[in-house]
C-alpha positions as a Markdown table, in Angstrom:
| # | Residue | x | y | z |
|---|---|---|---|---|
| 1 | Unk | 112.5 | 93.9 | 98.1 |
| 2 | Unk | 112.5 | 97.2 | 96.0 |
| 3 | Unk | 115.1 | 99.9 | 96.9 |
| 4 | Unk | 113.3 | 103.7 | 97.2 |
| 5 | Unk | 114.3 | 105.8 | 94.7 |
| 6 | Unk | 114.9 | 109.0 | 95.7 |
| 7 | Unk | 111.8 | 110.4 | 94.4 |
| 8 | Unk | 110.2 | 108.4 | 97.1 |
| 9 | Unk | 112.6 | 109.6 | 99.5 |
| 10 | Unk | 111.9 | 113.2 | 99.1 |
| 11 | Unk | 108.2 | 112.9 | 98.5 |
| 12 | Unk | 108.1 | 110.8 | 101.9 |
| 13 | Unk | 110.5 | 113.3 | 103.5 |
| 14 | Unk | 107.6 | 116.0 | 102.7 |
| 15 | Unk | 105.0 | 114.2 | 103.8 |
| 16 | Unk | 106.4 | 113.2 | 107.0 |
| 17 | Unk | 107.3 | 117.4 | 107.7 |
| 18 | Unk | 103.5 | 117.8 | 107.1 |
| 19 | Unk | 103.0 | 115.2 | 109.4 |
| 20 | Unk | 105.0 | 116.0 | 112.3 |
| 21 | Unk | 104.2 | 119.8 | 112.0 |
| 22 | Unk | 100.5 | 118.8 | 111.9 |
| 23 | Unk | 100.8 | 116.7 | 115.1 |
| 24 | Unk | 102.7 | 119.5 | 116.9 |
| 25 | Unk | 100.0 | 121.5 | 116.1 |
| 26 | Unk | 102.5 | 124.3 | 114.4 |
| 27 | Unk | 100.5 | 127.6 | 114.1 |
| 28 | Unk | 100.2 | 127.9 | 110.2 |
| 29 | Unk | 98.5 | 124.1 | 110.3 |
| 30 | Unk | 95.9 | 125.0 | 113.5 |
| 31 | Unk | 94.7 | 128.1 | 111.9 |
| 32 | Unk | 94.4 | 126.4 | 108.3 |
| 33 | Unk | 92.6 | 123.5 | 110.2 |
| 34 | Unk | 90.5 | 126.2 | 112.4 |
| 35 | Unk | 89.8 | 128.2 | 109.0 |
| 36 | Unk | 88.5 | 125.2 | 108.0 |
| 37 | Unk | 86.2 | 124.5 | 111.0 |
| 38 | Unk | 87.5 | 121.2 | 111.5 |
| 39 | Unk | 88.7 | 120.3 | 115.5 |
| 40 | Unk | 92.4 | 119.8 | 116.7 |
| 41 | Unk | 91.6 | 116.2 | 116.6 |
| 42 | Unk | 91.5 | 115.7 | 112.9 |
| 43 | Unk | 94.4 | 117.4 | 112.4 |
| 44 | Unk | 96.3 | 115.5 | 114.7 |
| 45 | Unk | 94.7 | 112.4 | 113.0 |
| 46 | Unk | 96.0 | 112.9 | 109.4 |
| 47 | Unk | 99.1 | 114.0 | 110.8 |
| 48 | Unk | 99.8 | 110.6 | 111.9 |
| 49 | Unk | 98.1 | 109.1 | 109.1 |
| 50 | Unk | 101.2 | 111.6 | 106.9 |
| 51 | Unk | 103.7 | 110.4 | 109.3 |
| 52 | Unk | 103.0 | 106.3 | 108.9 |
| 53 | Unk | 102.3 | 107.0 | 104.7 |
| 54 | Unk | 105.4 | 108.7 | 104.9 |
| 55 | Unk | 107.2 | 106.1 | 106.9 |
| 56 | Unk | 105.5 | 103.5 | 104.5 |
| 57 | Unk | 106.5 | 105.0 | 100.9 |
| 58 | Unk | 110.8 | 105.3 | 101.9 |
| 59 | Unk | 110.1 | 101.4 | 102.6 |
| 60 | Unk | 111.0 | 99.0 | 99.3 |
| 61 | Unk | 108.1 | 96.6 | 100.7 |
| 62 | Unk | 105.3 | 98.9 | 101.7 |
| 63 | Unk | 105.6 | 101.9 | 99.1 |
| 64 | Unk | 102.3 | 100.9 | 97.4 |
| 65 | Unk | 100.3 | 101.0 | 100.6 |
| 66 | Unk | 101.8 | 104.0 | 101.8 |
| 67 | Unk | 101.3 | 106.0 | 98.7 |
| 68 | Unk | 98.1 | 104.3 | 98.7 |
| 69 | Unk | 97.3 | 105.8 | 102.5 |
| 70 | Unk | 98.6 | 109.2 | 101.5 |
């Protein structure tokens, strides 16, 4: 099993901010997603698909699948 480097780290620890902030629907990502016309769902969706891609990439085993999901 690989160890993460830290570049995986960081870039995971960015896209799992993205993710969470999507999912609680923080202002600045509902009006970018409403600017966009695309619904609350979706952006709730790929915040959970950041969130698991995140979760993936800081993991020695799954860092090519989550990289490959983000």
């Amino acid at each position: 099993m690989s160890k993460p480097s830290a570049w995986h780290t960081l870039v995971g620890l960015g896209f799992g901010v993205a993710g969470a902030s999507k999912l609680l629907a923080v202002r600045p990502q509902a009006e970018l997603f409403e600017s966009w016309g695309w619904p609350k769902q979706s952006m709730q969706v790929i915040g959970a698909a950041d969130l698991v891609g995140a979760l993936l990439l800081v993991t020695g085993r799954t860092q090519k699948v989550g990289a490959a999901l983000l």
